[in-house]
N, C-alpha and C positions, 0 to 999 in steps of 0.2 A: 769516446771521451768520458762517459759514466762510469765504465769498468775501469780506466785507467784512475780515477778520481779516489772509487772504490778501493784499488790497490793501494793506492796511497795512503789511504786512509787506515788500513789491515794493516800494511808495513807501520808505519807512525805508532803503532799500540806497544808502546814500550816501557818495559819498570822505570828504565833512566829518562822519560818522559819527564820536560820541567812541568807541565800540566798536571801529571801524576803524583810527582812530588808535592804539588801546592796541596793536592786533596789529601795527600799524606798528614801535612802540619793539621788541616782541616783537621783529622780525626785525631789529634793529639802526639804525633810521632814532632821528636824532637831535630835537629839541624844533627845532633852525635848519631842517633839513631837509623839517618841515612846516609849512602844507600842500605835497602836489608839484605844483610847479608845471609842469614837464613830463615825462609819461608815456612812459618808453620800455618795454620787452619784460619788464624785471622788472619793474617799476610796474605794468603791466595785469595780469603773474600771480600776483601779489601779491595785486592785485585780486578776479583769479579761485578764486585758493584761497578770499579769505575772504565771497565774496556767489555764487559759482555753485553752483545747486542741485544740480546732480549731486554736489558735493564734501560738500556738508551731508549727503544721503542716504547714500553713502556712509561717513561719519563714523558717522552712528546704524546701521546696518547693524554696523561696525566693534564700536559699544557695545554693541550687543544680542550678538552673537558673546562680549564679553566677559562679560556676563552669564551666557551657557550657560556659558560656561570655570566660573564660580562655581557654578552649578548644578550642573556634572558633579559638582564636589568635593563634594557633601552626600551624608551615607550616606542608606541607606536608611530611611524610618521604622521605629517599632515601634509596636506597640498595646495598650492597656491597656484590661479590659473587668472591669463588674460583673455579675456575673448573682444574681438572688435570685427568691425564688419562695415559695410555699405553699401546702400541699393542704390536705383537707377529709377529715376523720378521726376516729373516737370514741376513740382511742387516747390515751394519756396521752401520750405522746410530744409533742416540739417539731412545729409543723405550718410551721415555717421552716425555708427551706436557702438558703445566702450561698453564694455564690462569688467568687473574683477570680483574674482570666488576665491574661497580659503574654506577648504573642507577639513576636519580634523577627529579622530575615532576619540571615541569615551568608553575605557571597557569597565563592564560590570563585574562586579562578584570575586574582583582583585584577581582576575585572574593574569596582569603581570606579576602582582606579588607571588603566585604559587608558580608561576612558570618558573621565577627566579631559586623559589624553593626545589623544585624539582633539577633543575641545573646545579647547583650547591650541593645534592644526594647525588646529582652522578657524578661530580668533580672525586666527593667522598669516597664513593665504589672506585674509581681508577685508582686513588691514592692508596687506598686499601691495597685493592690488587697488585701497585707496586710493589710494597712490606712481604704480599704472599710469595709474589714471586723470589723477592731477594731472599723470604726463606726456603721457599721450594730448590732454588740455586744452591743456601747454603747444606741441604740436608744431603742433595746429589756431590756436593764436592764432601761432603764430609763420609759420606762413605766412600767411597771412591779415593779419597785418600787413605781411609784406615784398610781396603783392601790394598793400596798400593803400598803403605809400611806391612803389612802381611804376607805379602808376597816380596818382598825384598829380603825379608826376613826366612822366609821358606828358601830362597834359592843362596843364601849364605848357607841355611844348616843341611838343607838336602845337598851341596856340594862336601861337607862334610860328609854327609853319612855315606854319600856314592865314596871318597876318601875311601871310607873304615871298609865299606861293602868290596871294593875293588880288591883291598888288603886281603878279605876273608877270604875270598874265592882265589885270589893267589896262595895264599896258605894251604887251601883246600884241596887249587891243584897237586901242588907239591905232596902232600897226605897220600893222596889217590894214587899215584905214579908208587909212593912208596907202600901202599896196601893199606895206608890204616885209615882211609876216607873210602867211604861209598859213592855210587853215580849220583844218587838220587840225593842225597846231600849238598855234594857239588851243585846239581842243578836248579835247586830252591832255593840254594845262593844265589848263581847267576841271575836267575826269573826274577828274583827283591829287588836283582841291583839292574836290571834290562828296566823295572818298573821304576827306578828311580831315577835315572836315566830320562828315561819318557815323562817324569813329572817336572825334571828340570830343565828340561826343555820346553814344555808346557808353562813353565812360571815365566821362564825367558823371553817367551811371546806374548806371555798375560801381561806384564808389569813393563813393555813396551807400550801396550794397549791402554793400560790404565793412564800413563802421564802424558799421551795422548790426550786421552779423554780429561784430565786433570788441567790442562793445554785450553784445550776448549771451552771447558766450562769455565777457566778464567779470563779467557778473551782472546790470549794472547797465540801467535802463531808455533810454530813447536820449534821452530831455532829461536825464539825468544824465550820461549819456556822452557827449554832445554839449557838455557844458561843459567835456570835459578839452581841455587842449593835449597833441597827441599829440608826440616828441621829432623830429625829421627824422632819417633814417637814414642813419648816416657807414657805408659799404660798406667804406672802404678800414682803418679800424679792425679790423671785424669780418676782413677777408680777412689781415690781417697777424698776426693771434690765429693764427684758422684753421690760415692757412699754416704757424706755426713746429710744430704738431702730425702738421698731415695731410698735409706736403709733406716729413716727416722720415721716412727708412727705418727709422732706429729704432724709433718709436712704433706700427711695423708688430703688434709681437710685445704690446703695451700693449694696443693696438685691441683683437687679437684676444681677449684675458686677457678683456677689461671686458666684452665682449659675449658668451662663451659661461659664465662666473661669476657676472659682477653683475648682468645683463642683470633689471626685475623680473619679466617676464614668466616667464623661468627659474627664478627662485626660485618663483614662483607654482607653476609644472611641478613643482618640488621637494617644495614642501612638500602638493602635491595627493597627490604619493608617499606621502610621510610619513604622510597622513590616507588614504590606501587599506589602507598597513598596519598602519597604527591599528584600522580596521575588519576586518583579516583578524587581527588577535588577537584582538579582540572575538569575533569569530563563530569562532576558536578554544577560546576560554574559554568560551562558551556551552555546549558540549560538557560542560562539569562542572556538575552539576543544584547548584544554591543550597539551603539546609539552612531550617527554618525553626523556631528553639526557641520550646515555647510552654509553661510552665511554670505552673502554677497550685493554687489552693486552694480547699478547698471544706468546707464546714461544714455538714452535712446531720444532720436528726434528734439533735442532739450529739454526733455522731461528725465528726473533722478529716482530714482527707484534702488530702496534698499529690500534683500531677502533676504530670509531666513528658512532655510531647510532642514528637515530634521527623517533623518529615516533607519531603519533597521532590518536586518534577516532573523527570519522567525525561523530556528531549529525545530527539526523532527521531533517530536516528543519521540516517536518507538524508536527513531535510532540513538537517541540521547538514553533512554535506559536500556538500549540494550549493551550500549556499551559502558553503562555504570555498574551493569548485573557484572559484566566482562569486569570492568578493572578489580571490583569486592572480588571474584572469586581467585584472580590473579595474586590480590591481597593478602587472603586467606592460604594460599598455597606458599608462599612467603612465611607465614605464620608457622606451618606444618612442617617444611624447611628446619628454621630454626629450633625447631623442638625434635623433629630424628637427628638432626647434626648434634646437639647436647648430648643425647641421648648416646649416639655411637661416641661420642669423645670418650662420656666418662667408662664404656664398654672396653674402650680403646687403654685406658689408664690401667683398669683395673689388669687388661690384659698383659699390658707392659711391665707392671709392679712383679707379677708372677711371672715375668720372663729373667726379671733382674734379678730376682732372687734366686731363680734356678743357675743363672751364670754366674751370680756370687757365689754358693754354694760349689760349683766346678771348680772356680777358680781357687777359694778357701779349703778343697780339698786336696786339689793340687798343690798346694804352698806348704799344707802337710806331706804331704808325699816327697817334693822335695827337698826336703829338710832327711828325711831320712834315705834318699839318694845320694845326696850328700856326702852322709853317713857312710853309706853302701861304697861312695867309688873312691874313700881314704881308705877302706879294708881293700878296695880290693889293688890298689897302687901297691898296699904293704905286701901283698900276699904274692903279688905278680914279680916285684922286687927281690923278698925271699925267695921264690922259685916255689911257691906251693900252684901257680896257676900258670899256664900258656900262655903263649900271645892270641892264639888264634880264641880262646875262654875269654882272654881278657878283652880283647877289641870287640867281640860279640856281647859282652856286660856293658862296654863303655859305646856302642852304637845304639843300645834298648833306652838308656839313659840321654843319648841325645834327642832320640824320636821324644822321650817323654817331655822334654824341657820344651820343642816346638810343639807338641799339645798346649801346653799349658799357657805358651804364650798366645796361641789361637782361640781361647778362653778366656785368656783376660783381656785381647782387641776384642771379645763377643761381647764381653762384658762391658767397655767404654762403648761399643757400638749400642749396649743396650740402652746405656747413658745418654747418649745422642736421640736413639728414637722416642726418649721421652721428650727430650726439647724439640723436638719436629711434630708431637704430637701437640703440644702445649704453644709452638712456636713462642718460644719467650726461652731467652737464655737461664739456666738454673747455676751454672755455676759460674763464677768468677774469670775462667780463663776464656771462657766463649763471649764475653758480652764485649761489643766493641760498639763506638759510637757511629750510626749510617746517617748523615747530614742528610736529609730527601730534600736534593738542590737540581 
């Protein structure tokens, strides 16, 4: 009955979901703008926020924390009790005797107030770790898609160049047969085009894999995923965003702000703080025993009798500080925490900055290069035309030049990808096409 519920509930994860749609308008998508009809990087995390189960659990995780925060705030109960009775007696006297007690705790040292403080630092940490996850989510769908436009893009040009490579080696045979080709020529044809061959078969089962996994990490099941149209990726958009941040000296001293401050991981460190010393006032205020008034009344034999009772548990003193020495050092480790986690951030940026630059740099040399390929393959159309070259020269010119142009576009996805790992190191969006509003509902 659970797994059928369960299925139900997997199949129902649908884009044309009217629930889906509602959280759409939620994040600013217009009545023209639906349904989408193609999915690019916010559109699948979009996705992901509102059908991946990690985000759900974490959510109820999130509610249940808020719950305890509620809980903490309740005082303590009290108690109300009847007690009656009656003996056996030749006496004239009443053989009933009535009572009623009302007992009720008095805590010291506010210690509901800091229980509620301590519930409030762990509501904070779940909500945290919401934010980490949905970006932990989006850093995995965001590569995961830039290898999936990368390899879509590999298995268009390497069917080309298999194309041109097939062409050669038939050229080649005919050569060979007529004497003016060697074996060993022919054969370092074929061996290029047997490896390309074997790569494009290899993309063919990668980039099944990948929108699989694309599938997945946005919730949905793969005949629902498989009906999206995914958007093609404009590289030179994203690198010109990129570029006017991470290729700016100024935004040096921004970087560094966002990532040892905003960073959520750090706040996470933060507020774990927060809740360590929440616990070491706690088991500070234990130290003062809690009171417990128990006042009552009693009606025996016709005589009324009011009490008052007053009593308490006296705490260990050696186990109250042994567990105060416990919570400071637990405190103090919290502290140490926060200060290697800054410390590897800004390690982490510096590293980043020098990766970007070397991928700008590849890419910025390739956009020189071709420009003068370019150049290269109008000479050699004219030359091949007038008969100053072959086919077999010119298909072998015009296949170097394709190889080059899939370099360079795998230098410039290195290069947005470079762009990406600084927003995953930073977790906070940098540029304008990646910030979308997450409702945390």
């Amino acid at each position: 009955m659970v797994n059928e519920k369960i299925v139900e509930k997997i199949i129902a994860k649908d884009p044309e979901n009217p629930s889906f749609k509602a959280f759409l308008h939620d994040q600013g998508f217009k009545d023209d703008q639906l349904p989408i009809k193609e999915w690019g990087l916010n559109e699948l995390m979009l996705c992901a926020l509102f059908f991946n189960t990690k985000i759900e659990i974490a959510k109820k995780e999130w509610s249940i924390a808020k719950d305890q925060e509620s809980i903490a705030a309740i005082k303590p109960p009290s108690s109300i009790g009847l007690d009656t009775g009656r003996e056996g007696n030749n006496q004239d006297k009443s053989k009933k005797a009535l009572g009623i007690n009302f007992s009720t705790l008095f805590e010291t040292a506010n210690k509901a107030k800091i229980r509620e403080e301590k519930a409030i630092n762990q509501t904070l940490i779940k909500r945290l770790e919401l934010r980490k996850l949905a970006w932990d989510i989006k850093t995995e769908l965001t590569t995961t898609y830039l290898d999936y436009q990368q390899s879509l893009l590999n298995i268009q040009s390497i069917r080309n160049e298999v194309k041109m490579q097939n062409d050669i080696v038939n050229m080649l045979k005919k050569r060979k047969v007529a004497g003016i080709a060697s074996s060993s020529e022919l054969d370092l044809s074929q061996l290029e085009l047997n490896k390309n061959i074997q790569k494009l078969n290899d993309e063919q089962i990668r980039i099944v894999e990948l929108r699989a996994k694309l599938g997945k990490i946005t919730g949905l099941t793969p005949e629902k995923f498989n009906l999206l149209t995914l958007t093609p990726l404009n590289t030179d958009t994203f690198i010109d965003e990129f570029d006017l941040i991470l290729n700016n000296e100024s935004s040096k001293n921004k970087l560094n702000n966002l990532g040892i401050y905003n960073r959520i991981d750090l706040r996470i460190a933060l507020a774990q703080y927060a809740l360590a010393e929440s616990k070491l006032k706690l088991q500070i205020a234990e130290q003062y025993p809690d009171i417990t008034f128990s006042p009552a009344y009693l009606y025996d034999y016709g005589a009324s009798k009011w009490i008052l009772g007053l009593s308490t548990l006296i705490p260990s003193a050696n186990k109250n500080k042994t567990l105060i020495n416990e919570a400071k050092k637990i405190s103090d480790i919290e502290v140490l925490s926060i200060e290697k986690l800054q410390t590897s951030i800004l390690n982490d940026i510096q590293k980043l900055s020098d990766n970007y630059q070397t991928n700008r740099a590849k890419v910025k040399k390739g956009i020189e290069d071709n420009q003068s390929i370019l150049a290269i393959e109008s000479g050699l159309d004219k030359k091949f035309n007038n008969g100053e070259i072959d086919r077999l020269e010119f298909t072998k010119e015009k296949l170097k030049n394709m190889q080059f142009k899939r370099k360079l576009y795998e230098n410039k996805v290195a290069l947005v990808q470079s762009g990406f790992d600084f927003e995953s190191i930073l977790q906070y969006p940098i540029i304008k096409q990646t910030q979308i509003v997450t409702n945390e509902k």
